[in-house]
C-alpha positions as CSV (number, residue, x, y, z in Angstrom):
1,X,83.9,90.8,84.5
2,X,87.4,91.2,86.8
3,X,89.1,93.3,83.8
4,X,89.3,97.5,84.8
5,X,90.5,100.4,83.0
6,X,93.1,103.0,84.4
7,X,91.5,106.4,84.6
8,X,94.5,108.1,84.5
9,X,96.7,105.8,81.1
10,X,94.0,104.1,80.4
11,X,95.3,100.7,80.2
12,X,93.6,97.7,81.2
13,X,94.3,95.1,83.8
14,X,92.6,93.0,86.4
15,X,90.7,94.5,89.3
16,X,93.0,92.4,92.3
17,X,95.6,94.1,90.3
18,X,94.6,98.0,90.1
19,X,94.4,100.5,92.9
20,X,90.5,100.9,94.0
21,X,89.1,104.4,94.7
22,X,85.8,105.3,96.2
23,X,83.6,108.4,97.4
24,X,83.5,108.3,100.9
25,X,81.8,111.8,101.9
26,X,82.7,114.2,99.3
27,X,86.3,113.1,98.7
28,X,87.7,110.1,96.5
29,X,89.8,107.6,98.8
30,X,92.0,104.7,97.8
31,X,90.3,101.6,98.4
32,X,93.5,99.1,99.3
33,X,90.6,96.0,100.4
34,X,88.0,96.4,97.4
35,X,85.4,96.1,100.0
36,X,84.1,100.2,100.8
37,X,80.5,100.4,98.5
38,X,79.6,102.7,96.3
39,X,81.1,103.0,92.1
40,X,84.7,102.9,92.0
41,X,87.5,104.0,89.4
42,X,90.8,102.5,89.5
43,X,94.1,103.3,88.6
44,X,97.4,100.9,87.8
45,X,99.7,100.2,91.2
46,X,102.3,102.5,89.3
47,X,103.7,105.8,90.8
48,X,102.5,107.8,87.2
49,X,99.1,106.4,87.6
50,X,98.9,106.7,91.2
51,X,100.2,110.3,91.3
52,X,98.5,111.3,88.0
53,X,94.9,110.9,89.0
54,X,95.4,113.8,91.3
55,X,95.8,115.8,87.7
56,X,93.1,114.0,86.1
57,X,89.8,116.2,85.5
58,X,88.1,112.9,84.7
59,X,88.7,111.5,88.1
60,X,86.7,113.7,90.2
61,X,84.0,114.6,88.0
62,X,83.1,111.0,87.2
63,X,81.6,111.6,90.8
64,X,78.4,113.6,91.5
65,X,79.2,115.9,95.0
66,X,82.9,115.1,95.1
67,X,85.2,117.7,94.9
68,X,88.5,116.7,96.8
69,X,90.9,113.7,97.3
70,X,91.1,112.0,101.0
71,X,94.5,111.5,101.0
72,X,96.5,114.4,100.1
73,X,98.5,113.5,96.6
74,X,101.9,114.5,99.0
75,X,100.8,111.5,101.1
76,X,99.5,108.6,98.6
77,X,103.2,107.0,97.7
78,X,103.3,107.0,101.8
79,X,99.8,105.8,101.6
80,X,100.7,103.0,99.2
81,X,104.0,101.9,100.8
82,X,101.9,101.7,104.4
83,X,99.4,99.2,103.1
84,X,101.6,97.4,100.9
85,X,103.8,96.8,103.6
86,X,100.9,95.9,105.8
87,X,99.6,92.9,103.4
88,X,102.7,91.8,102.8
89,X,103.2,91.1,106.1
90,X,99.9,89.7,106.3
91,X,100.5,87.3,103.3
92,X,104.4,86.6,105.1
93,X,102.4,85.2,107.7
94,X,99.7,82.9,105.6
95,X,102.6,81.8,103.2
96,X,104.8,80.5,106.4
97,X,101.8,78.9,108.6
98,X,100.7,77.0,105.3
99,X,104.3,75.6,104.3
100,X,104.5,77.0,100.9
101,X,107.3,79.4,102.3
102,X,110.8,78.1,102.9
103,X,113.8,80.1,104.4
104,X,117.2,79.7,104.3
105,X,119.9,78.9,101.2
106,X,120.7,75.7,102.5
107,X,116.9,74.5,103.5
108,X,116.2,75.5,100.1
109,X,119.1,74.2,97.9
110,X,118.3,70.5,99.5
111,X,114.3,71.1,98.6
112,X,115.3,71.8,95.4
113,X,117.7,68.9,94.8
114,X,114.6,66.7,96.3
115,X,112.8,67.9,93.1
116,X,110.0,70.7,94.5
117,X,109.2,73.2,92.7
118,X,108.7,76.9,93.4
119,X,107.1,79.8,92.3
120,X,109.3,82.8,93.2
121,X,112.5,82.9,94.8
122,X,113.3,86.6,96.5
123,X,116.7,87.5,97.8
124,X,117.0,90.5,100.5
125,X,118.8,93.5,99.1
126,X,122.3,92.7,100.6
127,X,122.5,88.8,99.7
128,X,125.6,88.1,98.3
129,X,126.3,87.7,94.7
130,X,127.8,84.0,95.3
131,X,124.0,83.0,97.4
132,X,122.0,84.3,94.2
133,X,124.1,82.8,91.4
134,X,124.0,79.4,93.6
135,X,120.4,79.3,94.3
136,X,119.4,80.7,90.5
137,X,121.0,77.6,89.8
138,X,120.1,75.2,91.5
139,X,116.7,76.0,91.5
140,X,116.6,77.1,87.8
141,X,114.7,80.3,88.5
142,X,115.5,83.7,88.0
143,X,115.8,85.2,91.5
144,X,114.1,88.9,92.4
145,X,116.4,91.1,94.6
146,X,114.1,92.5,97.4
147,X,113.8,96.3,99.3
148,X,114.2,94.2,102.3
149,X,117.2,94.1,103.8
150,X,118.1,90.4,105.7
151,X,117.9,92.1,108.6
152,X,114.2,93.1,107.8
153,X,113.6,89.5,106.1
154,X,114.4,88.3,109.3
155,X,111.7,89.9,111.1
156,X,109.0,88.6,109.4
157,X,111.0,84.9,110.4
158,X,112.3,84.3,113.9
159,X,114.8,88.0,114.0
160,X,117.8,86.4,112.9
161,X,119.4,87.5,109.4
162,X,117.5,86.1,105.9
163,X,119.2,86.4,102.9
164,X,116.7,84.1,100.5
165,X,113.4,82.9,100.9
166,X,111.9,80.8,98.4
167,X,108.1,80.4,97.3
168,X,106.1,77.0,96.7
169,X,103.3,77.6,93.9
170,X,99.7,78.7,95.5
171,X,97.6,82.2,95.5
172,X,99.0,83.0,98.9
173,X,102.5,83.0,97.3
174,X,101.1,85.0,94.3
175,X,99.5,87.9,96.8
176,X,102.8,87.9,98.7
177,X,105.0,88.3,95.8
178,X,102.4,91.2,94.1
179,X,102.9,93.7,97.3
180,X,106.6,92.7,97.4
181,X,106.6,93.6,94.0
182,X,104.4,97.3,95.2
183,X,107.0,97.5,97.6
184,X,109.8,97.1,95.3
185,X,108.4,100.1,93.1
186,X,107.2,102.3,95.5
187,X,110.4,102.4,97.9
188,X,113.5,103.8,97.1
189,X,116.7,102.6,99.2
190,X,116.5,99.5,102.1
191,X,114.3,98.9,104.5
C-alpha cells in the first residue's frame, strides 16, 4: 500500500508524492530519500502542510521520546527548496543522458512536426510570449512557465541561454517535472 495520509490536512496522496518525516535521536527530520528507518508520518509537498506540522500536537506525540523538530520550522521552506533543487538537478541529468529531454525551440518544433510525442513542455521564466504561443502550438500541449530563468536552464545544458525544453514520456521525465513543480511552489521570484 503506496497511499499516505497528511498529518497536518489530512488528505491523502501517494507516498513518492508526500514529504517523509522520521525520528532520528529525539527530533523529527524530513526524510527527502524515503530511505532513513524507523515509522514515519508524512505531510503534502505544500507550504501549509509543510509549515503546519510544526503547529501540529499530533505530529510529535505520535513519537515515543521525541520532543523537537531537526530542522528548525524558520529553515524547512529553505530545507525544501535545497533538496528540491538538488533532485532536480539530478533528474536534469538522467532525462538528458537517456534522450527523453530535448532543448531548444527549433530542435523541438522539428521533433514535433516529425510526430513525437512529449510529456511536459517547461518554458524558463523570461521566454517570450511569441516562443510559448508557437511551441503550445505546434506541439499541442499546454506549456508550464518555470522559476528558472534561461540563464539558469542553461546551466543544467552546455551554459548558453534556454528558453524551452521539452519532455519525451518516461518516469525520469515524471520525477523531473514533480521537483520542478516543488520548485515552482516553494520559490518566489527567478532563479
Amino acid at each position: 500500500m503506496t497511499e499516505r495520509s497528511c498529518v497536518f490536512c489530512g488528505g491523502r496522496g501517494e507516498k513518492e508524492e508526500l514529504l517523509r518525516w522520521v525520528v532520528a535521536g529525539n527530533a523529527l527530520f524530513p526524510d527527502w530519500t524515503q530511505k532513513l528507518e524507523g515509522r514515519a508520518i508524512y505531510t503534502h509537498f505544500d507550504m501549509k502542510c509543510v509549515c503546519g506540522i510544526y503547529g501540529a500536537k499530533k505530529a510529535l506525540s505520535a513519537f515515543e521520546k521525541c520532543d523537537s523538530f531537526g530542522v528548525p520550522q524558520e529553515k524547512i521552506l529553505d530545507f525544501v527548496r535545497t533538496q528540491a533543487e538538488k533532485s532536480s538537478d539530478y533528474y536534469f541529468a538522467i532525462c538528458r543522458r537517456s534522450g527523453v529531454l530535448l532543448k531548444g525551440q527549433n530542435l523541438i518544433a522539428d521533433e514535433a512536426d516529425k510526430g513525437t510525442s512529449f510529456d511536459s513542455l517547461v518554458f524558463a521564466s523570461d521566454a517570450s510570449a511569441k516562443t510559448v504561443r508557437e511551441l503550445e502550438k505546434k506541439t499541442g500541449l499546454q506549456g508550464v512557465k518555470t522559476v528558472f530563468s534561461k540563464k539558469r536552464l542553461g546551466e543544467e545544458f552546455d551554459g548558453r541561454d534556454v528558453s524551452v525544453f521539452a519532455l519525451k514520456p518516461s518516469k525520469q521525465s515524471g520525477k523531473l517535472m514533480f521537483y520542478m513543480n516543488l520548485l515552482n511552489n516553494f520559490t518566489s521570484g527567478d532563479i
